[in-house]
Structure formats: structure tokens, C-alpha cells
N, C-alpha and C positions, 0 to 999 in steps of 0.2 A: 588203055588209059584208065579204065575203073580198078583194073588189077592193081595199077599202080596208087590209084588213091586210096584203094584198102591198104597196101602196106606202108604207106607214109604216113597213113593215120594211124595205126598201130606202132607203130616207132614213134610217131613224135608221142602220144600218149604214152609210150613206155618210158622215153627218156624224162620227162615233163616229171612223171612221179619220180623213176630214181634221181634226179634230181633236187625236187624239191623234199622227199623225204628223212635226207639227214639234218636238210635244213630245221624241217619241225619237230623231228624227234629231241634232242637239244633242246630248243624250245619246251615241247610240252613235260620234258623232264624238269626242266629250271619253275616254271610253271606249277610242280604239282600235281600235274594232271596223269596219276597213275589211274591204272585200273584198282578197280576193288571186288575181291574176289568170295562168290560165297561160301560161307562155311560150310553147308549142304552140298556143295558142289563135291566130285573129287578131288579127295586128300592131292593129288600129285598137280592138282591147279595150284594150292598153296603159294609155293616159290614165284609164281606170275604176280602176287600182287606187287604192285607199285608200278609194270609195266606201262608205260605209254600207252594213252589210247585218245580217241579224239581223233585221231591218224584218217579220217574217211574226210576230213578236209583238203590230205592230200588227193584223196582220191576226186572228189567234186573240183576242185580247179583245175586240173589235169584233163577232164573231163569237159569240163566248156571253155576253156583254150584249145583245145585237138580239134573239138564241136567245132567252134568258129573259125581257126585257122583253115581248117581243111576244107571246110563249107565253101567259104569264103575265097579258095583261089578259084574254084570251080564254077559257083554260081552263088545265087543272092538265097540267103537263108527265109525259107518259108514256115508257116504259121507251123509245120510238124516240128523244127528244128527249136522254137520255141518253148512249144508245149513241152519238149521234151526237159529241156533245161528248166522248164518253170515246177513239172511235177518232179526232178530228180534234186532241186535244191528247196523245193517247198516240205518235202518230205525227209530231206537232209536237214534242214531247219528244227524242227522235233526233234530228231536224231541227236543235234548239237544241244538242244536244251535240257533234253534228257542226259545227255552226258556231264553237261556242265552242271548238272544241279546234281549229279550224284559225287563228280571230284571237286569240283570245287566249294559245293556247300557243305560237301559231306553225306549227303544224304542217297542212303544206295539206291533207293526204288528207284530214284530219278523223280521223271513225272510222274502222277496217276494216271492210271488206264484211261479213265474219263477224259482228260485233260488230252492225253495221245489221242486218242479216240476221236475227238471234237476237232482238232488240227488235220487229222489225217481228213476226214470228212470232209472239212472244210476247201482243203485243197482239191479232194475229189469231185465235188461240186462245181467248183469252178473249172477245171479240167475239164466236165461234161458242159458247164454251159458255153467254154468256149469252143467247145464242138458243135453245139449245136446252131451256133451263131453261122458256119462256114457249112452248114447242112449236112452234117456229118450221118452217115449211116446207122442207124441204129438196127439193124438185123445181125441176128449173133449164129454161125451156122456150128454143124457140128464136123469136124471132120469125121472121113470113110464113111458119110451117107449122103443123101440129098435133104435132110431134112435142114429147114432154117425156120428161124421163127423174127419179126419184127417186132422188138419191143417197145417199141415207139418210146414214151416217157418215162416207162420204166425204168429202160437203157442207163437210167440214173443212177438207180439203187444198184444192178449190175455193175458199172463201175467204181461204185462204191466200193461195194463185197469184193471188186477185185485188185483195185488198189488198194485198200486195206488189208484186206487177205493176202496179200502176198509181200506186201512190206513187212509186215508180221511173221510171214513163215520164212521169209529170206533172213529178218533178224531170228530167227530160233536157229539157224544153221548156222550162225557166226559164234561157233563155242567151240572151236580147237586152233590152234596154228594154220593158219592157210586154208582151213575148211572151205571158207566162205570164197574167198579170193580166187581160188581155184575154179568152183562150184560154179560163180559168177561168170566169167572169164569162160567157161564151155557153152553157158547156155545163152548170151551174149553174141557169142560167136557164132550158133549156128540161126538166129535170127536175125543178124548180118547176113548168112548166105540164103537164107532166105527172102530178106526183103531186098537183095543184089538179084535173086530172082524175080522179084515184080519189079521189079525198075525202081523203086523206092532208095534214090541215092542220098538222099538225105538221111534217113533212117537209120540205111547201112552204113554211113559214115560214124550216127551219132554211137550205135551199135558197135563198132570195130576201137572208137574213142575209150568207151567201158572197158573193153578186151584190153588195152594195151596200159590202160591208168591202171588196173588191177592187177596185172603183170607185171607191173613196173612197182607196185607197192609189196609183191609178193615176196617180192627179193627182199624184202625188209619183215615181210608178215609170214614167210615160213618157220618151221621149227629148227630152232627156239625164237619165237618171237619178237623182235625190238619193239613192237610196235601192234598196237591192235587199233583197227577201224573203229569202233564203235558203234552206237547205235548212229553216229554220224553217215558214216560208209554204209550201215547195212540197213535201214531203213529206207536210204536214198538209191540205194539199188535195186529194193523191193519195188518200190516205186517207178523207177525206171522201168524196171523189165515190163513189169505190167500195163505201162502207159505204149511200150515198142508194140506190144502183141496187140491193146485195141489199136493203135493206128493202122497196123499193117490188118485189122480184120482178122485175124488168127488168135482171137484172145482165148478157145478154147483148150488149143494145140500149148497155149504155155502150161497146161497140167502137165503136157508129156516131156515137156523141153524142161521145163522145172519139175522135174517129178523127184528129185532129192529134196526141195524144198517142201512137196507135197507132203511129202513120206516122214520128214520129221514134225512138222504140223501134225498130221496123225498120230503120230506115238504118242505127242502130247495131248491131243484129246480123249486117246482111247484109255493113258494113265490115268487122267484125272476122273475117266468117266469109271474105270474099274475099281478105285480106287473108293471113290464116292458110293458107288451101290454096293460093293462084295467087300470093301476094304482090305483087299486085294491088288497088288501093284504086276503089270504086265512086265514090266522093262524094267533092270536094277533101279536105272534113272531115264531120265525123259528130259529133252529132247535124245533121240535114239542114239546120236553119237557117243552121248556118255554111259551107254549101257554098253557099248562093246568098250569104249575102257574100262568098265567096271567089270567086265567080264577076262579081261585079260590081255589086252590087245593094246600094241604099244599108238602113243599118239597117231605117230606118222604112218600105223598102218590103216587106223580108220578112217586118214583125211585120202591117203592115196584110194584105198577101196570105195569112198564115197566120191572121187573123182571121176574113177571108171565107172560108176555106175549111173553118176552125169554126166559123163560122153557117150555111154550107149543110149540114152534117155534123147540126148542132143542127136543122135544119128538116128536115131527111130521116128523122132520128131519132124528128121527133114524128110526121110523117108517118105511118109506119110503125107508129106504136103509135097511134094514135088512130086516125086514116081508111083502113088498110087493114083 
């Protein structure tokens, strides 16, 4: 029976995007709404500008139609199936604002930092208080030891840094063709089989809904791209994944299951920080994937190689929470 409700939900999530994806592409073309590309960036981004973007809209309805349909044949949707929807379109919401203020006003930065900052916060806050309302565990353990610690009110600022932390590092990995999509889509999927391990069928559904909305947008967001998510898509996934891992209690284990997301976040701190004291650059460019195209390496082999290196991250990860 659960076997079959993971693959219904993964299909109907994948049909739902290919579906509605030609619909918006058209749209956000008639629209305006290309991407704008920076000059800084690599020369061979150039040709991308005016692509479609905003495209993480298909991915968010795709995403709470799967959610509710699938929930919903099965059993009556609870306060996790909520929360989940609440932090993956509260953080999709920024996403779109920051988008629309960069194509449609013109203005590339988007929002300020401050301004993203202050939103993201906001939604993190309320995500902890409506955990604490239903007396939500605040002890964070470490996996492969026994140690845990309870941070009681703390647990706040914790999920701050980690909701926000990772909405951030998940939007620095969305800079190639399918990078993200891909990326998303492995680490998604193996905290489906792991919250299909704790009984956690809600979770796994909402989990397996990601996988199959992102699969189903991939076939539009591979190279050569029709179409890029944006900070729409990829903020609200950051969000997502990190909101899966503290419910399921495993919020440390998403270092190792997002450890592509980890690894570009670091490149980017270690540039600016080498950069700032020695004036000295580590990586041609920073976030890391564009240092191996700057180094030589065509598109599609950096997206493939940073695939495989989030499926082994995604298998180590289950690894270590199941069989050790």
C-alpha cells in the first residue's frame, strides 16, 4: 500500500509540472519575465539572458496539489503536512518577490539582504512557534554518537540559522541548467526513505511530491534551459528541505544529505573570506560550480558530476541513519 502511494505521488507530481510547465513558459515569456544575467558571471551565461524564470511557481503548485491529493485519499492532513506547505510557500513568497522586482522592475539585486533576511526570519519564527504550541521537541542529537543536547528556547535561533542557512545555500546551487533540480530531487528523495522509515507518511508523501514536481520541471530546466526556477523554486526548496529534516528530528543528518548545498555555501565564504584578508581568490569563481566551468568543464558535466556527488551524500546519509 505505502509502496504504492510513493509512486502515485511521484507521478502525479511529475505529470502536474510537465504539464503545467508549457503552460507558464509562454506566459512568462509574453510577460517579460526573462532572467537577467550577470556580467561577472561566465561569458558563456551570456546567450541565457531573457530565459524564462519565475518557473519555481510551477514547481510550488505541483507541490501542494501532489501534498493534498495524495494526503488526502489516504488520511486527513495534520499540522506537519501544513507546516510544510506553510514554510515551503512562505519562503517561496520572497523568492517571487525577489524575482519580480529584479524582471519586472528592472532591478537585478532584487530584494536587499536585509529585506530577505527579515522575511525569512519572520517565517522561521513563526514555524518554531507553531511548534511549540503542539510541544514540539527541542533536543537536537548528533548523529554516530550518543550525545544530544536540549535547547529548550534556544531551539529558536537553531531554526532560524537553519532555515535560513539553507534557503540560502540551496539558492547558491541554482546557477547551471538542472543543477538545482537534480540536486533537489536526490536529497528529497532519500528523506522520503527515511521518514518512510519512521512511519512518518505524511512527510514522505510531502517529500516524494518535491521529487516528482522537480522531475517533472527538469524536463524543461535541463540543458539548454527553457526555463529557470528562480529564486521562486529555489529558496522555497531550501526551506522545505530544512523544515522535512527538523520535523522528522534529523536536522543534523541534512549537512550530509545536502552536503552539495553545504559545499557550495563554503566556497562562497572561504572566496570572500580569502579574498578580504590576502586579496587572494581560492576558486576562479564562487559559488564552486562556476569554477569548474571556468576551469574547463562543459555545462552538463558539472551538473552531472555534482549530481553524483549528491546521490553518494544522499546514500551515506541513509546509511548512517538507518544501518548504523
Amino acid at each position: 500500500m505505502l509502496e504504492q502511494v510513493i509512486f502515485f505521488t511521484i507521478l502525479l507530481g511529475f505529470l502536474i509540472s510537465v504539464i503545467l510547465s508549457p503552460i507558464f513558459i509562454p506566459f512568462l515569456r509574453r510577460l517579460k519575465f526573462g532572467q537577467s544575467i550577470r556580467e561577472e558571471g561566465p561569458k558563456s551565461h551570456l546567450k541565457k539572458s531573457g530565459t524564462p524564470t519565475m518557473g519555481g511557481l510551477v514547481i510550488l503548485l505541483s507541490i501542494a496539489a501532489t501534498t493534498f491529493i495524495m494526503i488526502g485519499k489516504y488520511a486527513e492532513p495534520t499540522i506537519h503536512t501544513y507546516l510544510l506547505i506553510f514554510v515551503t510557500f512562505g519562503f517561496g513568497l520572497l523568492g517571487f518577490l525577489d524575482d519580480f522586482i529584479k524582471v519586472a522592475l528592472k532591478r537585478n539585486l532584487g530584494l536587499t539582504s536585509l529585506q530577505k533576511l527579515i522575511g525569512q526570519i519572520i517565517v522561521s519564527v513563526v514555524f518554531f512557534l507553531i511548534l511549540q504550541h503542539y510541544e514540539f521537541s527541542t533536543v537536537v542529537s548528533i548523529p554516530l554518537t550518543d550525545f544530544s543536547i536540549d535547547l529548550g528556547w534556544g531551539y529558536v535561533l537553531f531554526i532560524i540559522f537553519w532555515l535560513v542557512g539553507f534557503s540560502n545555500a540551496v539558492n547558491l546551487t541554482d546557477g547551471l541548467d538542472g543543477l538545482l533540480s537534480g540536486t533537489a530531487a536526490i536529497a528529497f528523495g532519500a528523506f522520503a526513505v527515511l521518514a518512510w522509515s519512521l512511519s512518518q507518511l505524511e512527510i514522505a508523501v510531502f517529500s516524494v511530491a518535491v521529487v516528482g514536481a522537480v522531475l517533472g520541471f527538469l524536463v524543461f530546466n535541463a540543458h539548454p534551459a527553457k526555463v529557470f526556477m528562480g529564486d521562486t523554486g529555489s529558496l522555497a526548496l531550501g526551506g522545505a528541505i530544512a523544515a522535512v529534516a527538523i520535523l522528522l528530528k534529523l536536522e543534523i543528518l541534512l549537512i550530509i544529505i545536502g552536503g552539495v548545498f553545504v559545499i557550495e555555501t563554503l566556497s562562497v565564504i572561504l572566496q570572500v573570506l580569502s579574498f578580504k584578508t590576502t586579496g587572494r581568490r581560492i576558486f576562479r569563481m564562487s559559488p564552486l560550480h562556476h569554477h569548474y566551468e571556468l576551469v574547463g568543464w562543459s555545462e552538463w558535466r558539472v551538473v552531472v558530476t555534482f549530481w553524483t556527488v549528491g546521490l553518494l551524500f544522499a546514500v551515506l546519509g541513509i546509511y548512517i541513519e538507518v544501518w548504523l
